[in-house]
C-alpha positions in Angstrom: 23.4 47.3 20.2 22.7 43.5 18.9 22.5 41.3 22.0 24.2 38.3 21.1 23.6 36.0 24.3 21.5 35.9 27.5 21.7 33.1 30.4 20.8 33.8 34.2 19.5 36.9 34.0 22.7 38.0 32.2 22.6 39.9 29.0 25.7 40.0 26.8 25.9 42.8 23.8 28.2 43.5 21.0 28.3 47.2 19.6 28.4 48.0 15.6 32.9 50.0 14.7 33.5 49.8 18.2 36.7 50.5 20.2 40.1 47.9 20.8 40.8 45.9 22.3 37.8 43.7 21.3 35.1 43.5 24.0 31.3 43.0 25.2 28.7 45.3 27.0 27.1 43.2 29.5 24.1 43.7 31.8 22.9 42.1 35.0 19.8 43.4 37.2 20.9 47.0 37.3 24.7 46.6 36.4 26.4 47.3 33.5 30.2 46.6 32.9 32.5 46.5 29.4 34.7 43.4 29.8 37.2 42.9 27.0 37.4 39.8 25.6 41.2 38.7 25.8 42.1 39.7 28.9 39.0 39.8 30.8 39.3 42.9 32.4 35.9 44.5 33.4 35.2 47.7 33.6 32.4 48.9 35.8 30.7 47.3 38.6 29.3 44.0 38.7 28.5 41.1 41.2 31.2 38.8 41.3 29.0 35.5 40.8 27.7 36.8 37.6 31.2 37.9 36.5 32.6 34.9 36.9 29.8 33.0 35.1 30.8 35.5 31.9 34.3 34.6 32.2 33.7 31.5 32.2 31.2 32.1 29.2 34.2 33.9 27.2 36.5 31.0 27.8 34.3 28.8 26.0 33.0 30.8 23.3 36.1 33.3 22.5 36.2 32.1 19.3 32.8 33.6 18.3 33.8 36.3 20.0 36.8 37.7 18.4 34.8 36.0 14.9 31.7 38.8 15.9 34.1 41.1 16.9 35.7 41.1 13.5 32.2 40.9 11.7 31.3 44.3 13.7 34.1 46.2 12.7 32.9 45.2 8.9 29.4 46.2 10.0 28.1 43.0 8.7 25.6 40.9 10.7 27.0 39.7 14.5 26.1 35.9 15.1 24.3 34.7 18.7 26.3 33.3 20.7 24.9 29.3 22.9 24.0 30.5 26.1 26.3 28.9 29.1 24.6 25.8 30.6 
């Protein structure tokens, strides 16, 4: 599972021929959710204040995203992603 960003204690992963809709695997302390990408829906629990810090993460970089998302399903190599300041 390539991680493809980290900020705050926040780790964001993208898997190799995954699943639609198009998503990421994120971890926080001991939480783990699947948000997808479009619609932001999160599955699994995690604290709000980190959640909202991904969201806001996606917004900005969704672009990349879907662009990685598209490379996985090709298996080819997934580009990191600029951390959120």
């Amino acid at each position: 599972m390539p991680e493809i960003s980290r900020f705050y204690g926040i780790t964001i992963y993208m898997f190799y021929n995954e699943h639609n809709p198009p998503h990421i695997h994120v971890k926080y302390q001991d939480f783990e959710a699947v948000i997808e990408i479009e619609s932001g829906k999160c599955s699994g629990k995690f604290p709000v204040r980190a959640l909202r810090m991904i969201n806001e993460w996606i917004s900005k970089y969704k672009t990349e995203l879907i662009e990685n998302w598209n490379l996985s399903e090709k298996r080819s190599q997934i580009n990191k992603i600029k951390p959120l300041n």
